[in-house]
Structures are given as structure tokens and as C-alpha cells.
C-alpha positions in Angstrom: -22.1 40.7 -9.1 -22.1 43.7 -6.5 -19.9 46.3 -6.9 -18.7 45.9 -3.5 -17.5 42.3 -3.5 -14.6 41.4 -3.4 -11.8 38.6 -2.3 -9.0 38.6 -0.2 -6.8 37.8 -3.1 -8.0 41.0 -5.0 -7.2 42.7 -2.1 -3.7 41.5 -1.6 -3.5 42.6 -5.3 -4.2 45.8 -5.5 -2.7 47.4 -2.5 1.6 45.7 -2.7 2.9 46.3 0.1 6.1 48.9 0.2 9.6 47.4 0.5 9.7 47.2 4.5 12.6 45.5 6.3 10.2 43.1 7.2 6.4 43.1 6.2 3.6 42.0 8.7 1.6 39.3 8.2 -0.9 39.3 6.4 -5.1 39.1 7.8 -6.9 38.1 4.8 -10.5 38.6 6.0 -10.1 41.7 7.7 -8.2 42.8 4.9 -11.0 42.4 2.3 -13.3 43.5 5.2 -11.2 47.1 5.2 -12.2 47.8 1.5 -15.9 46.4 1.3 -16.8 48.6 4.3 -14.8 51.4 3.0 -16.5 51.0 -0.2 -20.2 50.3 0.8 -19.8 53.5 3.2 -18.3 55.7 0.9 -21.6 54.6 -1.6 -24.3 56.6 1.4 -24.3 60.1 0.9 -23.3 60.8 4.7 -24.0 64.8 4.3 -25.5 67.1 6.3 -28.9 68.6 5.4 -31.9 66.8 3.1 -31.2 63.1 2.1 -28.9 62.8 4.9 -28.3 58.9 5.3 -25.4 59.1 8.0 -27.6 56.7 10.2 -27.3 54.1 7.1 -23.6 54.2 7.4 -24.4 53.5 11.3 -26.2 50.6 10.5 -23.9 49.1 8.1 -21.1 48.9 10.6 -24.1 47.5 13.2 -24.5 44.8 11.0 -20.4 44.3 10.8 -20.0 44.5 14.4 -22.7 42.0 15.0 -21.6 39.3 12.5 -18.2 40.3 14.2 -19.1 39.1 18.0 -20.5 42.0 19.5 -24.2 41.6 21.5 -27.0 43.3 19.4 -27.4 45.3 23.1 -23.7 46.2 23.3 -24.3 48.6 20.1 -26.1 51.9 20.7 -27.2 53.6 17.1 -29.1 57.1 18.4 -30.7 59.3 16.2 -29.9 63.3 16.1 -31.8 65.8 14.3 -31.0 64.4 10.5 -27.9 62.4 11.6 -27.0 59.9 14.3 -23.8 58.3 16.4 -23.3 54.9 17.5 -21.8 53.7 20.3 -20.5 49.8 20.3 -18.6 48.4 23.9 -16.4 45.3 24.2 -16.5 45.2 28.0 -12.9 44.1 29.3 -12.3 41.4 32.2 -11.5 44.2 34.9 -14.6 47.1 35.5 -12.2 49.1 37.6 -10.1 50.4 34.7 -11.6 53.0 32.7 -12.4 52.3 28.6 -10.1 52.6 25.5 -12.2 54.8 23.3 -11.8 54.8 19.3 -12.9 57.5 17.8 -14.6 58.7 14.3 -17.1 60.0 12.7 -19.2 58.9 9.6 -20.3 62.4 7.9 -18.4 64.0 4.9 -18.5 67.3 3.7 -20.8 68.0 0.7 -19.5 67.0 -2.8 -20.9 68.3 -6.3 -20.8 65.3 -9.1 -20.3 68.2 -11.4 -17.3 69.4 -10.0 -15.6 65.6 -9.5 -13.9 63.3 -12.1 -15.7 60.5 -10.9 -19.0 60.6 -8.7 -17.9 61.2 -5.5 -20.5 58.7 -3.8 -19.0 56.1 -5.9 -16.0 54.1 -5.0 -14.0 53.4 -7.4 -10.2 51.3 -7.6 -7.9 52.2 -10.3 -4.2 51.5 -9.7 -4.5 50.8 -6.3 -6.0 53.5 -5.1 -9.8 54.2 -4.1 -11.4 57.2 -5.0 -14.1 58.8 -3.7 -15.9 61.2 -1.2 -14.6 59.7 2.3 -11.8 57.9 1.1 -9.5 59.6 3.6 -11.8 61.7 5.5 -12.6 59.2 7.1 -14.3 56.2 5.9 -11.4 54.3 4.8 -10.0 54.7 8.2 -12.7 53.9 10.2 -13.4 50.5 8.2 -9.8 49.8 9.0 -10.7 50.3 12.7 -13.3 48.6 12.8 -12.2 45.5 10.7 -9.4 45.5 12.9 -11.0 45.4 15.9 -13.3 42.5 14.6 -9.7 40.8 13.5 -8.6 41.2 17.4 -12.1 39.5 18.8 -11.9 37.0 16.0 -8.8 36.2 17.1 -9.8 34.9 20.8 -8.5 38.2 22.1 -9.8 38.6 25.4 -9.0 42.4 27.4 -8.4 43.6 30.8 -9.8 47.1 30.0 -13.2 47.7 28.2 -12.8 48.8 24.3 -15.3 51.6 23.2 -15.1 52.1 19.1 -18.2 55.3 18.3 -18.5 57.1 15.3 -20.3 61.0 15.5 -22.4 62.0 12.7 -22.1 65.7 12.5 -17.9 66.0 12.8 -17.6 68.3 9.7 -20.3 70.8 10.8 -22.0 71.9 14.0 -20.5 68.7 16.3 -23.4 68.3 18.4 -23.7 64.5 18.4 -19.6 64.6 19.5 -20.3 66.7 22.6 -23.4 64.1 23.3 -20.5 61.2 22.8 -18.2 62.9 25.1 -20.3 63.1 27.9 -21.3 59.4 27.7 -17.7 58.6 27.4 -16.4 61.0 30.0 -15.0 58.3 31.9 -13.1 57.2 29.3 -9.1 56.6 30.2 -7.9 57.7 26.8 -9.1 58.3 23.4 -7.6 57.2 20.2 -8.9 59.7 16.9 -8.4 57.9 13.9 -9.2 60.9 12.1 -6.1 62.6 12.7 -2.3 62.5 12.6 -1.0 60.1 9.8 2.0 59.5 8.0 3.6 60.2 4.8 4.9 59.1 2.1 7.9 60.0 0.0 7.0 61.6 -3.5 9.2 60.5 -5.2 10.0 56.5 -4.1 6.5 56.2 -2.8 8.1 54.7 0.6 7.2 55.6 4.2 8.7 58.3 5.5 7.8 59.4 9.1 4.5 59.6 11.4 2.9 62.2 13.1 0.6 61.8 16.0 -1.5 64.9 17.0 -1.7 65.6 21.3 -3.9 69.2 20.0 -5.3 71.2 17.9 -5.5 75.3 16.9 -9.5 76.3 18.1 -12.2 76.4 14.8 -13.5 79.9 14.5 -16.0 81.4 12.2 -17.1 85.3 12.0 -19.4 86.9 10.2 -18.6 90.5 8.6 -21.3 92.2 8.1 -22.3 95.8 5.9 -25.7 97.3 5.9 -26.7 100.2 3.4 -29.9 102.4 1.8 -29.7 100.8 -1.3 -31.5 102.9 -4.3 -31.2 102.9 -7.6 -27.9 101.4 -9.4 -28.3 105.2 -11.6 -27.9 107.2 -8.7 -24.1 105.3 -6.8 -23.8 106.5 -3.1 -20.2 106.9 -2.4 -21.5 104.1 0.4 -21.2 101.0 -1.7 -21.5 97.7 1.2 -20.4 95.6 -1.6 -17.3 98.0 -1.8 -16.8 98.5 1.6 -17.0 94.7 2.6 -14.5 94.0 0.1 -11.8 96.8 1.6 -12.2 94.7 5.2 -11.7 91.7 3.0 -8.5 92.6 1.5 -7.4 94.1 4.5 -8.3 90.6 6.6 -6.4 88.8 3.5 -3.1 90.6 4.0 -2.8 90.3 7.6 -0.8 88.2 9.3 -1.2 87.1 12.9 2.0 87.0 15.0 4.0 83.2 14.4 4.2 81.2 17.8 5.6 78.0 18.7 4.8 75.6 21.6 6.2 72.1 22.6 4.6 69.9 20.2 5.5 72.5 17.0 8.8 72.7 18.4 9.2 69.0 17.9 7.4 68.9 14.6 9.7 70.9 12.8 12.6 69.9 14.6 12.3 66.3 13.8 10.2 66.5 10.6 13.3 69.0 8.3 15.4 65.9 7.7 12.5 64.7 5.5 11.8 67.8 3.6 12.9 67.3 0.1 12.9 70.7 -0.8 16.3 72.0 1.1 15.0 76.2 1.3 11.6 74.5 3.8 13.8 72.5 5.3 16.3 75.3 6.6 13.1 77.1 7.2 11.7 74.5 10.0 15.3 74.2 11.5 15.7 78.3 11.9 11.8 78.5 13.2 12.3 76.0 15.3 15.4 77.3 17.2 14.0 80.8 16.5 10.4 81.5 16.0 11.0 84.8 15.5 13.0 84.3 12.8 11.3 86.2 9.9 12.8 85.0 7.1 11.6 81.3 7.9 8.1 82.5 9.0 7.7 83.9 5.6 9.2 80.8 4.0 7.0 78.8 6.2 3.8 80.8 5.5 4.2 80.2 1.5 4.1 76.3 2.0 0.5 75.2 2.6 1.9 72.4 4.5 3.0 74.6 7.1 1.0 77.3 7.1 -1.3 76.6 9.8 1.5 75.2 12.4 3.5 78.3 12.5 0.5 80.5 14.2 -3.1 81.6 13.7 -4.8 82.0 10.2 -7.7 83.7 9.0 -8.9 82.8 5.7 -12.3 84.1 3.7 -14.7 81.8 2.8 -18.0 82.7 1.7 -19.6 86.2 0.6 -23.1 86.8 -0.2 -24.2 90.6 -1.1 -26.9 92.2 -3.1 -30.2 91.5 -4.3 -31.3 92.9 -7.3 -28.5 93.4 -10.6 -29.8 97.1 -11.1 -29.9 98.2 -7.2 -27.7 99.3 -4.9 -26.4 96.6 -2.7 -28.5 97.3 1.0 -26.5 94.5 2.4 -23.2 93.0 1.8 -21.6 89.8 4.0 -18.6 87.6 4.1 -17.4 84.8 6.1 -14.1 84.1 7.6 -13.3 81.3 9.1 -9.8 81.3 11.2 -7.9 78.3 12.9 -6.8 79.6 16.4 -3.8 78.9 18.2 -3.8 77.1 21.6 -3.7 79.6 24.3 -5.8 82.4 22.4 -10.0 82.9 22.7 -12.2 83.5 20.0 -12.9 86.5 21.8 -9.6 88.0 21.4 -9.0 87.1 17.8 -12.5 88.9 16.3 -10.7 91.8 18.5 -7.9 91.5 17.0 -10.6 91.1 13.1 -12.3 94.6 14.4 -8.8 96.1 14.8 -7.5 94.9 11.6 -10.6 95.9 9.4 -10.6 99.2 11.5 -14.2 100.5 10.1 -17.2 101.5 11.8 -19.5 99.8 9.2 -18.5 96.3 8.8 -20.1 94.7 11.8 -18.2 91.9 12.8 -20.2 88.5 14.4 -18.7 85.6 16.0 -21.0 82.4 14.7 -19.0 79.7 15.2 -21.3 76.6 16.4 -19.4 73.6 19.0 -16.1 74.6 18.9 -13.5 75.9 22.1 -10.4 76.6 23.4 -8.9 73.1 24.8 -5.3 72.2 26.4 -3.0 69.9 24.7 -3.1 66.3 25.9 0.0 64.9 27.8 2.6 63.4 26.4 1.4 59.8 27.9 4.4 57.1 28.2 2.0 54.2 27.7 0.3 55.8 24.5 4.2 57.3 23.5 5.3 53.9 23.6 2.2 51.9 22.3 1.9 53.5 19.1 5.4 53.6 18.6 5.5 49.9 18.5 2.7 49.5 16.6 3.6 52.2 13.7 6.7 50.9 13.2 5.4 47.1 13.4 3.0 48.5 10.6 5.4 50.2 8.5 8.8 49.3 9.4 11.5 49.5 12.3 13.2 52.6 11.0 10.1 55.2 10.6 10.2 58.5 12.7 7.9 59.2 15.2 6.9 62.8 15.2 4.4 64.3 17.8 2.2 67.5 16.6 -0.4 69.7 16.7 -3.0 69.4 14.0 -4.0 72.5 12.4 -7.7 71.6 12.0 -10.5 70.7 14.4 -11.6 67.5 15.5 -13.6 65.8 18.0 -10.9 65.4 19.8 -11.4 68.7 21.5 -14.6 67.5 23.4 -12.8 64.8 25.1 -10.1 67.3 25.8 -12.3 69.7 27.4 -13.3 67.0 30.0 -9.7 66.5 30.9 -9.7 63.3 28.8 -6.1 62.7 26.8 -7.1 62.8 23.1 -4.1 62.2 20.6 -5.1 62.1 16.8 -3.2 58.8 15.9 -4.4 57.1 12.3 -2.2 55.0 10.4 -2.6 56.2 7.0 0.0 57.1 4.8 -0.5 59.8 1.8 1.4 61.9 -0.2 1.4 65.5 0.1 0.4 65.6 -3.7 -2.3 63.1 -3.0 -4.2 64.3 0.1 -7.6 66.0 -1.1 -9.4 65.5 2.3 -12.6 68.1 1.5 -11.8 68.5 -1.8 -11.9 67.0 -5.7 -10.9 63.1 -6.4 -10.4 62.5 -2.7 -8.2 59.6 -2.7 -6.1 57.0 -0.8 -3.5 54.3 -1.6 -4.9 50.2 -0.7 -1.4 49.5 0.3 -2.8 51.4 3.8 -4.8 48.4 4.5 -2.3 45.4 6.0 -0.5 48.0 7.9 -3.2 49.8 9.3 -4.6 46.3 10.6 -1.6 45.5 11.7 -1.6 48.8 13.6 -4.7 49.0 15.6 -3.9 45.1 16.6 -0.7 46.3 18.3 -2.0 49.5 19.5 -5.3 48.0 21.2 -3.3 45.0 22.8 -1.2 46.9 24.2 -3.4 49.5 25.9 -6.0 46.7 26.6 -4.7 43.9 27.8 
């Protein structure tokens, strides 16, 4: 038997639903179609560089759409460099309204077997829960889209405005097939992201707790520091040392802290998102930053929790550092990398001036290499999008979960949309826990019980912006 067969009834099995005031129904085919794709995507090493195979994973949700409804010629699959995008259109009864877009993207970032539990390219169920490189960034959530929309046009659905669903294949490096999406989708009304925003769940009971929707995101930034030395013989030490001198502009980069800032959407995040804080000092924290955000104590509390870190202001991490060449020679060139996540309303100009200031040395060059990444606005606060995923989250989920807008602290393709005046907002219906969310990292994860209310989701949500 494949590993990737499986029945409805398995499905139903292994992800129980929560205890809801009142569960949704249930879609049995789309259901089981949710965790085969998932599976069978998460199985192609979608990585950038040699043996990249993210135009297989384009293919296998061609062949899905196709057996789904949609005209062979109503799917565009177009090669770039060693990845690819696809584009597939449900054209609507009305051309005068502009196209729904959903959004995703098929890569992954890079995964070592060696490093993992399990092998990371493949899936795996235990407990309810699939494991596996992808899982929730973002394979599991674009099978759910996609299965959806196939439940909707299996259905006999029929909509007013066109429905665009394309997947990028370079979202977790350079970007370049998202700015090529963009501008073939720049007439696009809105754009739903299903690779960001996303709810959680409660550590302790496991249940729902609230939702987040994401209407922007801090800028990606990477730079380059840079020292250059003689070199000679490891006998003779300079007092030059680039290995030493790159690591004092490290340590001085580590220790700073860029100024805290608040805007709209953060305002609202930790305003509305304290009640659900379990752990009462963080809580307090988000209510005093929120009704001061120069309140220091907060910031610093704030700072300390890697859940709210990045939403209190700009960071600047290291990431990589390369030096040296030979074990008995004087380094001649030492490097480092930091990559920062950037505030709306700040360039990446004037943050790598604020880097030079901070490092304050006349040796450590300082380069800005960041590849497809800007500065965009926030999208608008939309009524019919407000509203739409409202209902449909809490037809999902249950009546009584929070709706919380917010700005996502990392970067997604939303920002390319955004730049052509296009409302993005970063609205996935997953639910995690805290404990449980290893996007990029070891064991990525996610809980089955996601897939009957993230059907359930995008059936609400594209009927009602459709139709």
C-alpha cells in the first residue's frame, strides 16, 4: 500500500475535533484530500539549490486541480531558474470585478536528516499530529486551501468574482518568482496569504484560544560585516586580529537594542491578546506597553519572551560568520551576517546607519545584501475582509474565539502585493501551540485536528468574498 493513502475515516480519526459549541460539518473527501496532499508534498525536497524539485510539488497540485474541475489551460506551471510558481484561475460570472487571490508558496527551508528525529522529507502521523519539513510552513496549509477550494467547485459553487489560488517557489529565499506573481496578479482586488496569521491554542486544555490576522509586516534585512587583514604567520599575532575585531562589532550588535515602537495594528495585538496570556508578569507587560510604549519595564519584559520580541520594535540578530583560512595563519578576512526584521516606517538604509553607528569601527565594513525585500504600508483594515474572516474563523472554530488583527514579525509575499497598492492580510486558519510551532526548525509539526476547520474556513471565507 502507499504511504500516502489513506481514508476519510482515518482521517476523521486521527485529528478529534476540539470541544466547540457546535462543530462544523464534516467534508469527508476534502478532508482526506488535506492530508494526502500534505503528505505527498511534504515527501519532494522543495529546497533551493541542487535537486531542487519545487516544480514537482507544482505538478502534484496540477494534477489535483485538474481531477478537481479546473481546465488543463486555466493552470499556468512556469519554470524559474531551479524552481517554478503556478498560477491556477476559476474565472467568476462577472469580468468587471477584480480576482480573489490565494496565496502560497511551495519551497521549504533546507533540513539536515542528521539533525531531525525523523527525516524531515518524510511525513509521518503519530498521535495526531504530522511531522515533517513543511508541515506548518506551509504545505499543510496550502493542501487545505487547495482541497478546499476543490470542496467549493465540487460543490456546484458558481462565483461572481474570479478565484486566483498561486503558489511561488522561492518564498524562503531570494523571492523572485513572488515579484513575477505580483505583477501578473496586479489587478488583483485582495489577497488572502495562507502563510501567515493563525491561531492558537491553549497549552494546557489544548482548546482554541484566539486568532490573529496579519494586515503587515516589519521589512527583511540582511548585512554583511565585513574585516580585512595582512594575515602572516599564527607565531608572529598582530594586535590586528579580523577574527577579534569582527567579534567586538558582534557583541556590540548583540547587546543593542533598537528603540520599542508601537503602531495601530500592535496596539490592538497586545491590547486584545493579554487576557489570553497565561503567564500573569507578560500579560501586565502587553497591557502597560500597550497604553505606554515607553514603558520600560514592559519593553524589557516583552523583549525576554520570544513571542513578543519582534512586535515590540526592530531586531537585529547574527546569523552566520565565516573567517579564516588556514588553522596556523593569521585570519586575512573575517565576516558575519546579520539579518534584522525592520519596523514599518524605517529603510534599510537607515537601520545599517544606525549598524555603522553601533559597531562604531573603521574596519568592519558593513554591506547591505539583502535580495527581494522593501519597505511596504500596512494594508487597510477592509470591512468586507474584517467581517468575512470573522465569520468564517469563528464558523471553523467556534462562536466565542477572539479576533485579533497584527503585524507579523517575519516577511512574506505579502509585501509584493502590498507594494502595488494591493490589500494583503496574512489570514491561515491553523491553530498551534506556542510549545509546538517549529516553522524552520527541528520536528516541524502540526496537529490533524486543523483539517475540518480549516476546510470549513476557506469555504466561508471564499463564498463570501466571491459570490
Amino acid at each position: 500500500m502507499s504511504p500516502f493513502r489513506i481514508t476519510a475515516f482515518s482521517v476523521l480519526a486521527l485529528a478529534p475535533l476540539p470541544a466547540l459549541a457546535a462543530a462544523p460539518a464534516g467534508y469527508p473527501v476534502a478532508e482526506a484530500q488535506v492530508l494526502d496532499l500534505a503528505k505527498k508534498s511534504i515527501a519532494i525536497r522543495s529546497v533551493r539549490g541542487e535537486n531542487n524539485r519545487t516544480i514537482d510539488v507544482a505538478n502534484l497540485y496540477k494534477q489535483a486541480l485538474i481531477a478537481g474541475g479546473w481546465a488543463e489551460a486555466d493552470i499556468e506551471i512556469t519554470p524559474v531558474d531551479d524552481t517554478a510558481y503556478i498560477i491556477a484561475t476559476w474565472k467568476g460570472s462577472d469580468p468587471k470585478l477584480k480576482p480573489l487571490v490565494i496565496s502560497g508558496h511551495m519551497d521549504v527551508v533546507e533540513a539536515k536528516p542528521s539533525d531531525w528525529q525523523r527525516d524531515p522529507f518524510t511525513p509521518v502521523v503519530e498521535d495526531g499530529v504530522l511531522y515533517g519539513r513543511g508541515a506548518t510552513d506551509m504545505k499543510f496549509g496550502g493542501a487545505t486551501a487547495l482541497a478546499s477550494l476543490i470542496e467549493l467547485r465540487r460543490s456546484g459553487f458558481k462565483p461572481r468574482r474570479t478565484i486566483v489560488i498561486e503558489f511561488s517557489g522561492d518564498e524562503e529565499t531570494v523571492m523572485k518568482t513572488t515579484g513575477l506573481l505580483s505583477e501578473k496578479l496586479k489587478n488583483a482586488e485582495l489577497v488572502i496569504n495562507a502563510d501567515a496569521g493563525g491561531g492558537k491554542f491553549d497549552e494546557a486544555t489544548g482548546k482554541p484560544l484566539y486568532w490573529v490576522w496579519d494586515g503587515a509586516e516589519k521589512t527583511y534585512g540582511d548585512f554583511k560585516l565585513e574585516v580585512t587583514n595582512p594575515g602572516g604567520h599564527s607565531s608572529a599575532p598582530r594586535p590586528e586580529n579580523a577574527i577579534v575585531q569582527l567579534a567586538e562589532a558582534l557583541v556590540k550588535v548583540g547587546a543593542y537594542k533598537f528603540p520599542a515602537e508601537q503602531n495601530p495594528l500592535t496596539k490592538a495585538y497586545f491590547t486584545q491578546a493579554a487576557p489570553f496570556e497565561t503567564d500573569p508578569k507578560i500579560a501586565a507587560a502587553m497591557r502597560a506597553f500597550a497604553a505606554n510604549p515607553a514603558d520600560e519595564a514592559a519593553i524589557a519584559v516583552l523583549r525576554a519572551n520570544p513571542a513578543t520580541v519582534g512586535k515590540v520594535g526592530t531586531t537585529c540578530v547574527p546569523t552566520m560568520a565565516e573567517a579564516g583560512h588556514a588553522l596556523n595563519a593569521l585570519p586575512q578576512r573575517a565576516a558575519a551576517f546579520i539579518n534584522c526584521r525592520i519596523f514599518p516606517g524605517h529603510t534599510l538604509a537607515e537601520i545599517m546607519a544606525q549598524l555603522a553607528k553601533v559597531i562604531d569601527s573603521p574596519v568592519v565594513k558593513i554591506i547591505d545584501v539583502t535580495e527581494g525585500s522593501f519597505e511596504t504600508p500596512a494594508s487597510p483594515m477592509r470591512p468586507d475582509f474584517v467581517d468575512a474572516s470573522t465569520k468564517a474563523i469563528r464558523k471553523a472554530w467556534g462562536k466565542d474565539i477572539a479576533v485579533i488583527p497584527s503585524q507579523s514579525s517575519g516577511a512574506s509575499d505579502s509585501m509584493y502585493f502590498r507594494r502595488l497598492g494591493i490589500p494583503a492580510y496574512g489570514a491561515s486558519p491553523l491553530f498551534t501551540k506556542d510549545s509546538e510551532e517549529f516553522s524552520h526548525g527541528l520536528n516541524e509539526r502540526v496537529r490533524l485536528e486543523n483539517i475540518r476547520p480549516g476546510v470549513t474556513y476557506y469555504l466561508s471565507l471564499v463564498t463570501d468574498l466571491t459570490k
